[in-house]
C-alpha positions in Angstrom: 94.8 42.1 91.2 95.5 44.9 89.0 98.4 42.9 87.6 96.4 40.0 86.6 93.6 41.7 85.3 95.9 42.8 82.6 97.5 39.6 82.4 93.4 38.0 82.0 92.7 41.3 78.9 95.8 41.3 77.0 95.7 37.3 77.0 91.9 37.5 76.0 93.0 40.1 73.1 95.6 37.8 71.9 93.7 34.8 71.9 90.6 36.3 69.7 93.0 37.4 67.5 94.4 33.9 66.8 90.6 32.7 65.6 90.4 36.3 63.8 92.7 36.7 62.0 93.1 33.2 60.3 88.9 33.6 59.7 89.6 37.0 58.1 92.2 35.7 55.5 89.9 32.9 54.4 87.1 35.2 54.5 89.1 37.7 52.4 91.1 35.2 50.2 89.1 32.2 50.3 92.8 30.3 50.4 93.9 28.1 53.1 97.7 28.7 52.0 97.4 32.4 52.6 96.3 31.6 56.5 99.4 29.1 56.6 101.2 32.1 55.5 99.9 34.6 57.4 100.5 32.1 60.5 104.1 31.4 59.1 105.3 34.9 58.4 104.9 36.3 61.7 106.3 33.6 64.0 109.7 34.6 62.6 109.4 38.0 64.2 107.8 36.7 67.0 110.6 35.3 67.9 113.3 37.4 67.5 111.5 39.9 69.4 110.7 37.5 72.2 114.9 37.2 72.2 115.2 40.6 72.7 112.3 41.5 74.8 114.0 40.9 78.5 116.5 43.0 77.1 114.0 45.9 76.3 112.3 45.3 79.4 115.7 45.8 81.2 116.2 49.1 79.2 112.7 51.1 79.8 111.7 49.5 82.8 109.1 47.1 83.8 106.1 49.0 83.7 107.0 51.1 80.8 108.0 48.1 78.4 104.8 47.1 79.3 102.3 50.0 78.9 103.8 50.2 75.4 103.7 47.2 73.9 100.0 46.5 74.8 99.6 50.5 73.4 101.6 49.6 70.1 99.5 46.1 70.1 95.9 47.5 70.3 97.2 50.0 68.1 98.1 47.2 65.5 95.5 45.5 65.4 92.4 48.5 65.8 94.3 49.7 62.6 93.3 46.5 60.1 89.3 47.3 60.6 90.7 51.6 60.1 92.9 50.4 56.9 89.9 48.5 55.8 87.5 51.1 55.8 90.2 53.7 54.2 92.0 51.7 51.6 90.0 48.5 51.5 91.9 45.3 53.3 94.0 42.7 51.3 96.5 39.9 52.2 99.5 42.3 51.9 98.1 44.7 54.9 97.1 42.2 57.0 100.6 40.1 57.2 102.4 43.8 57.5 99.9 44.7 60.7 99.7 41.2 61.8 103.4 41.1 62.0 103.9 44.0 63.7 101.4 43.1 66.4 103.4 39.9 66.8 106.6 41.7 67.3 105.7 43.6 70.1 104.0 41.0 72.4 106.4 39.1 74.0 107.8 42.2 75.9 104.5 42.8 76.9 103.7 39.0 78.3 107.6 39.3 79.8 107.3 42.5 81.9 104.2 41.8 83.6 106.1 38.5 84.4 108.5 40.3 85.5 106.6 42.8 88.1 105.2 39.1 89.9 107.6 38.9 92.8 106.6 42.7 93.4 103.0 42.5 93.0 102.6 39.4 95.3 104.5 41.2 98.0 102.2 44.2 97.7 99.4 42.0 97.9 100.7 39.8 101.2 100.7 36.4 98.6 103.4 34.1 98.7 105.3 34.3 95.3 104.5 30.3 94.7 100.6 30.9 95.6 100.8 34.1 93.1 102.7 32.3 90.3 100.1 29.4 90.3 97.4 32.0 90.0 99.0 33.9 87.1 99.2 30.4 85.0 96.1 29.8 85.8 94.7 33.3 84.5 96.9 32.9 81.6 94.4 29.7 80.9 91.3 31.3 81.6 92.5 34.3 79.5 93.3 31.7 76.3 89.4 30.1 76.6 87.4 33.2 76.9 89.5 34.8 74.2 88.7 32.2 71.3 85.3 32.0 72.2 84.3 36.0 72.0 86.2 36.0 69.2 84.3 33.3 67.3 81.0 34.5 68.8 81.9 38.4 67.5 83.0 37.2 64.1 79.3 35.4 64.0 77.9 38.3 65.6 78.9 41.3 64.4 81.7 39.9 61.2 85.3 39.0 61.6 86.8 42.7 60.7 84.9 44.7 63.3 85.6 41.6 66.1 89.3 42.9 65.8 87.8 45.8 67.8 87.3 43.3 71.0 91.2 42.6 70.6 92.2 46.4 70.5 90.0 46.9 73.7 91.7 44.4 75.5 95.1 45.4 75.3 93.9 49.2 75.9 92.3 48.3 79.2 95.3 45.9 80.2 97.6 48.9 79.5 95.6 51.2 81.3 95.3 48.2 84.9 99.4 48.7 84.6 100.0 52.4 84.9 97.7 52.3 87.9 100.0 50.0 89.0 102.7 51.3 92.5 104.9 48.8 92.8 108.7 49.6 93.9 111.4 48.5 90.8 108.8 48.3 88.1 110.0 52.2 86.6 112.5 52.8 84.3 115.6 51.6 85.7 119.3 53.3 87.4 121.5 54.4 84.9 124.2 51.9 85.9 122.1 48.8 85.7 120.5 49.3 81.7 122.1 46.9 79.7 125.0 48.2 77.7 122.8 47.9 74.1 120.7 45.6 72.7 122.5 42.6 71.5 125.4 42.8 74.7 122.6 42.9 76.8 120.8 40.0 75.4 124.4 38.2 75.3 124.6 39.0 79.0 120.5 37.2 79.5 122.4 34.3 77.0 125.2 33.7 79.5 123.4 34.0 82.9 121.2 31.3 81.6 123.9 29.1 80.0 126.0 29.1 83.1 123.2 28.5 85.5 122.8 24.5 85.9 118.9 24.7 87.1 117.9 27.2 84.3 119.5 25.3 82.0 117.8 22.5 82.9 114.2 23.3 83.2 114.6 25.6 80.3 115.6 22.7 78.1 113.1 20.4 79.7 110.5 22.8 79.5 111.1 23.4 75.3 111.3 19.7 75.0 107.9 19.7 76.7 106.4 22.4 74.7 107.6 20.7 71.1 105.5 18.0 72.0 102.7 20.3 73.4 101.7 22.1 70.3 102.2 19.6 67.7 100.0 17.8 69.5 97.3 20.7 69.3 98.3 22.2 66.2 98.9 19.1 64.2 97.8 15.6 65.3 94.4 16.1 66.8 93.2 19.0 64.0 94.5 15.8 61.5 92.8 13.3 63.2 89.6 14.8 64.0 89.0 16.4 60.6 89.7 12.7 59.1 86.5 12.0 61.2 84.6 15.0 60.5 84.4 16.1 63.9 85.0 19.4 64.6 83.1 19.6 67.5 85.2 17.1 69.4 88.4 18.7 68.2 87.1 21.4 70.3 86.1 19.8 73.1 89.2 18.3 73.6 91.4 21.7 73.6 88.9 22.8 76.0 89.5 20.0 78.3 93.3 20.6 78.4 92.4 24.5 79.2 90.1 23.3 82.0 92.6 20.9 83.1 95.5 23.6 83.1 93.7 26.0 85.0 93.2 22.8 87.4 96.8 21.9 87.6 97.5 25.6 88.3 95.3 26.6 90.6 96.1 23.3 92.5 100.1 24.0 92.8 98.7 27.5 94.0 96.5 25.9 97.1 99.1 23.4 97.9 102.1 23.4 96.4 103.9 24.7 99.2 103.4 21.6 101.5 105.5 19.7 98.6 109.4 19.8 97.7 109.3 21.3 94.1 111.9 19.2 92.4 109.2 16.9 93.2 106.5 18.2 91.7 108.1 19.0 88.7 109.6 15.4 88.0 105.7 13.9 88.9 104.7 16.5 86.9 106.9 15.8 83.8 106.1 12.3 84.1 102.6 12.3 84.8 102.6 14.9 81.3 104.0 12.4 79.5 101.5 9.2 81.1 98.7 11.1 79.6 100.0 11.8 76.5 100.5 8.2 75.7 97.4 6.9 76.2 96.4 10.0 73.7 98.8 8.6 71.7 97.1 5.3 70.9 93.5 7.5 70.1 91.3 5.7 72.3 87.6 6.1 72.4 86.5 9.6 72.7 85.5 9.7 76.6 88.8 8.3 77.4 90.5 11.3 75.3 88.4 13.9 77.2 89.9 12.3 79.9 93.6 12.3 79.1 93.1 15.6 77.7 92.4 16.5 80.6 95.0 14.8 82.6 97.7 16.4 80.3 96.5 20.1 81.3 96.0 18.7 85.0 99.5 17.2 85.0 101.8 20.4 83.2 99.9 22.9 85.6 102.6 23.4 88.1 105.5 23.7 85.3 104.1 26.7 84.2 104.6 28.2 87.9 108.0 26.2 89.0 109.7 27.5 86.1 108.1 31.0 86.6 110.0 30.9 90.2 113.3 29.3 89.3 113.5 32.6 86.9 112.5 35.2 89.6 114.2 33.5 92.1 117.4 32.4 90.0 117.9 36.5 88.6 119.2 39.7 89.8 116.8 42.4 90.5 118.3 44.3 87.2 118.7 41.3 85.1 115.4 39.6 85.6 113.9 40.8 82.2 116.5 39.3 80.3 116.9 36.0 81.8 112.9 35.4 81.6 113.1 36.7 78.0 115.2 33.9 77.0 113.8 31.1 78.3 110.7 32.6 77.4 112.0 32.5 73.6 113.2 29.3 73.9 109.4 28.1 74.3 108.3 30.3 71.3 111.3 28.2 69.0 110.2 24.9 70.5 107.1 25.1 69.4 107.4 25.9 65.5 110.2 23.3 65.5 107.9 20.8 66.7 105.3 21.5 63.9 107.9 21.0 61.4 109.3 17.9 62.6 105.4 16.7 63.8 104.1 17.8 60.5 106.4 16.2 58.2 106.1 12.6 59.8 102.4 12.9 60.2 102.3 13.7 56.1 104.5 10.5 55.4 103.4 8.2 57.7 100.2 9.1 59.3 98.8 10.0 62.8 98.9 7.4 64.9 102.5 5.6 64.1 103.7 9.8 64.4 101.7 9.9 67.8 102.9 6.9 69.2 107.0 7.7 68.0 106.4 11.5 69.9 105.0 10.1 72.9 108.0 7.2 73.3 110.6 10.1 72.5 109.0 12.0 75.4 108.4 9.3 77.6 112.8 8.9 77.4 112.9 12.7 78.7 110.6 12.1 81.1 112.6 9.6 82.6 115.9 10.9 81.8 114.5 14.2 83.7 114.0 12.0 87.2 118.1 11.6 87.1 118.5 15.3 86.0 120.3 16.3 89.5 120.0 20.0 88.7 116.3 20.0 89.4 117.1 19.4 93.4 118.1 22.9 93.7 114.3 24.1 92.9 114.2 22.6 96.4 116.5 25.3 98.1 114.9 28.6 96.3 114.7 31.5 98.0 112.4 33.9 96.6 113.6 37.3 95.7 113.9 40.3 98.2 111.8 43.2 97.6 114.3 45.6 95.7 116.2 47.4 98.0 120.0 49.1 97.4 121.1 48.8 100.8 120.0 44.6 100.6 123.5 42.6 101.0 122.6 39.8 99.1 121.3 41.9 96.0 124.0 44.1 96.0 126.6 40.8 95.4 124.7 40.0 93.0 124.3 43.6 91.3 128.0 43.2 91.8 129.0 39.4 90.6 126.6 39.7 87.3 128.8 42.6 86.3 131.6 40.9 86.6 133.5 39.3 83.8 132.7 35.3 85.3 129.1 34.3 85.0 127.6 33.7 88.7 126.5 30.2 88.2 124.9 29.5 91.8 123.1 32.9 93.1 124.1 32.5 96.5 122.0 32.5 99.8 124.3 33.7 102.2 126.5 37.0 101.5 129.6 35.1 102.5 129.9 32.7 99.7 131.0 35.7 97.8 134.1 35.8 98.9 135.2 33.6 96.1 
């Protein structure tokens, strides 16, 4: 519980500082380019530290790494009100603060990822009941954080709603160091990675050379380019053409609702099902909904399909979260969920680019309808992907333990100069 209650405050920090922060530049500057580039400056940095982040998480330990990045985030953003109030606040300070915030993040987000197989254990949960749960507060924790944020900045002005950011990522810092949980402490000499960039190269290879990683992770950023665009571009495009802000918003909360849905239902039941499966309904049933928002039907029926679409990707979010936990060695894990983790974060921007450039020449729908055939080809090229039948055979990860035979070969073959592609189940299949 402890674990997720961080997970729910840093996620609720994060999310009021996305309506924040773009309020407090317009506020400020009264110019809509300077919140494009406040927005643009800091996803560069966002994701090169998400590249590097398993890597650090690897290095200090799991609940080190993440004790201090939510300490150097609230510290980041509790010091734009402080600046404000000693130097007086312009564009400059804000995309210097906002960026450093950004950089530290993703090593927060990917060591409590990390500490899941651990926490469930402690907690008697199976790891596929616990992942769908952690999904699912990652949803709740991206509602309720917009929404204080927007009622603070009516409330009480958009520089001192920062403060409700800074608290969060103070208290989720403080629910981790209560946390006992065996392997989450800095790590044994032998296992830190052997510097920065070798031991991201190391994260670069596992992932590379492993045919079921490879495969959601590239499904999964496909997924996610079409995800965002479709929240960040189309629907703000369209809805503002009709001067309805208020179903804009409605919508994205349908999709939250609907993702918390999804997740909480591959938590309940998810089990009873094979998980190549699941994912493969799941891709496709994605990518059903998505075309019938596509075509911009009447407003009920988008409520609807926006709600389909959150329903529908619920269990990726927690398949994908197992394949990595499962998939990794105990002293590797940070860096392998570290770089699929920043191959989401690149996905995304990508697909404004690309999304954002075709809506500007040729408009919403004919843009809508091109993204939603191009994803309707993955989805169906992902029911032949063969890879995803080994999400049916996952074992989840043993409780760290030096004496374990299984994780000592694989302590043992990830060393080695040969990348282990298939993590084996039975000690014997190292003998080759």
């Amino acid at each position: 519980m402890l674990l997720e209650a961080a997970t729910l405050v840093s996620g609720a920090g994060n999310g009021a500082a996305l309506v924040v922060l773009p309020w407090l530049v317009l506020e400020r500057t009264g110019s809509a380019g300077s919140a494009g580039l406040l927005a643009a400056v800091t996803a560069l940095p966002l994701l090169a530290s998400s590249l590097f982040s398993g890597t650090v998480v690897d290095t200090l330990g799991r609940q080190r790494a993440a004790i201090g990045a939510d300490v150097l985030s609230c510290a980041s953003v509790a010091a734009i009100p402080l600046v404000d109030r000693a130097f007086g606040l312009n564009l400059g300070w804000l995309v210097v603060l906002a960026v450093v915030g950004a950089v530290f993040d993703p090593a927060g987000v990917t060591a409590r990822e990390t500490m899941l197989p651990e926490a469930a254990a402690a907690a008697r949960m199976p790891l596929e009941r616990a992942n769908g749960l952690h999904e699912a507060v990652w949803s709740v924790a991206y509602i309720v954080g917009p929404g204080a944020g927007g009622v603070l900045i009516a409330w009480v002005g958009a520089i001192d709603a920062l403060w409700i950011a800074a608290v969060g990522f103070a208290a989720s810092a403080a629910f981790v160091a209560l946390l006992r949980l065996p392997g989450t402490s800095a790590p044994h000499p032998d296992d830190e990675p052997d510097g920065m960039w070798a031991g991201t190269k190391a994260g670069l290879r596992f992932v590379r050379h492993d045919p079921l990683l490879l495969a959601i992770t590239l499904l999964s950023a496909v997924l996610i380019s079409v995800y965002m665009p479709v929240e960040g571009v189309l629907l703000p495009v369209h809805f503002e053409a009709l001067d309805e802000p208020g179903r804009l918003g409605s919508t994205f909360v349908a999709m939250s609702v609907g993702g918390i849905v999804g997740a909480l239902a591959y938590s309940a039941w998810g089990a009873r099902f094979r998980r190549s499966l699941v994912f493969r309904l799941s891709l496709v049933l994605t990518t059903a909904f998505i075309v019938v928002l596509a075509v911009l039907p009447s407003f009920p029926l988008m409520l609807v399909a926006s709600f389909g679409i959150g329903t529908a990707y619920g269990p990726i979010g927690p398949l994908v979260n197992l394949a990595m936990q499962a998939r990794s060695p105990q002293h590797m894990r940070g860096r392998v969920m570290g770089i699929i983790t920043s191959t989401e974060y690149a996905a995304g921007p990508v697909g404004y680019l690309l999304v954002g450039a075709a809506t500007a020449r040729w408009g919403v729908e004919p843009t809508f309808v091109a993204l939603a055939v191009v994803l309707a080809l993955v989805a169906v090229a992902g029911l032949f992907v063969r890879d995803l039948g080994e999400l049916d055979g996952l074992v989840p990860p043993a409780e760290p333990d030096a004496e374990h035979p299984v994780a000592a070969a694989l302590d043992e073959a990830t060393r080695g100069p040969v990348p282990l592609v298939h993590p084996p189940r039975d000690p014997d299949q190292l003998s080759r």
